[in-house]
N, C-alpha and C positions, 0 to 999 in steps of 0.2 A: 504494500500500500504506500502509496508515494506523497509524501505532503508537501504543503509551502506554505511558506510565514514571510509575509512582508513588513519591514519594517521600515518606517517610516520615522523622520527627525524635525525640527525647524533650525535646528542649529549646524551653523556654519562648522561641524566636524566631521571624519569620514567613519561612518560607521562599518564599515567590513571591518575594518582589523580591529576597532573594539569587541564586535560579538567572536571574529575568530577569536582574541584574546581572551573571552570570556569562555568559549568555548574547551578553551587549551587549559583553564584553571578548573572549570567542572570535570575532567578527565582526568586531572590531576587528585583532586577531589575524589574520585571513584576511585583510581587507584587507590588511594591510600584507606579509604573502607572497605575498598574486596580484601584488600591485604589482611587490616582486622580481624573481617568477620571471618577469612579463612585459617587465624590463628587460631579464633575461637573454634571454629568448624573442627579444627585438628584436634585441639585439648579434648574436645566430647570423643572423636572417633580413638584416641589416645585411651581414655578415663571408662570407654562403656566396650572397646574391641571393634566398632563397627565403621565400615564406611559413614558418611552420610550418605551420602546414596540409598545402602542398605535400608537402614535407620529410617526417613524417609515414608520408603515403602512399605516398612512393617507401621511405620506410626499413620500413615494412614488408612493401612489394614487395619487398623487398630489391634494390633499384633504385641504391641508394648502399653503398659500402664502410661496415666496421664499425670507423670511425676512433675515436680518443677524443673527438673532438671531436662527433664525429654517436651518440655513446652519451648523450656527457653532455647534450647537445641531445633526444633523444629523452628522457633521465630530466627533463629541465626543462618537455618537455611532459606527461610524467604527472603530475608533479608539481601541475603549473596543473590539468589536468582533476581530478584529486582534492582538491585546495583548493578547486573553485570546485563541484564537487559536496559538501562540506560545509558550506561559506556557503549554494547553495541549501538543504541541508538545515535548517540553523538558521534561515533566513530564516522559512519555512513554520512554524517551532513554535508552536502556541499552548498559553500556559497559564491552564488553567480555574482 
C-alpha cells in the first residue's frame, strides 16, 4: 500500500533535509529501543529456556500460565514487532 504526505510550510526554509533529518533521528530512535527490548527479549529467553518465538506461540495457545512475568514478556515482544515495523516503515520513505 503506497502512501503520500505533503507537507507544506510559509517559511522561507527548505524542508527536505529537515524531515530527512528528522527522519534519520526517529531511526536512530528505533535502533536504540529494538536494541533494549531485544536485551530484555534475551534475559526472559535466558531466565525461562525459550525462544521468544517459542514463548509467543504457547502464550497465545494459552499453553503457559498468565504470570507477571510471561505478561510483561509477551508486552516486550509487541513491543519489538511494532518498533521494528516502524523502522521498516521509515526505512522504505522516499522523499521527492
Amino acid at each position: 500500500m503506497s502512501q503520500q504526505v505533503i507537507v507544506t510550510t510559509d517559511e522561507p526554509v527548505a524542508l527536505k533535509p529537515l524531515v530527512e533529518s528528522a527522519i534519520r533521528s526517529e531511526l536512530r530512535m528505533l535502533e536504540l529501543g529494538l536494541a533494549r527490548t531485544a536485551q530484555r527479549l534475551h534475559a526472559f529467553e535466558d531466565q525461562y529456556g525459550l525462544t521468544s518465538e517459542e514463548f509467543e506461540r504457547r502464550f497465545a495457545a494459552g499453553e503457559v500460565s498468565e504470570s507477571l512475568d510471561y505478561i510483561e514478556w509477551a508486552g516486550e515482544i509487541k513491543t519489538y514487532h511494532l518498533l521494528k515495523a516502524q523502522q521498516q516503515a521509515l526505512q522504505r520513505v522516499q522523499l521527492h
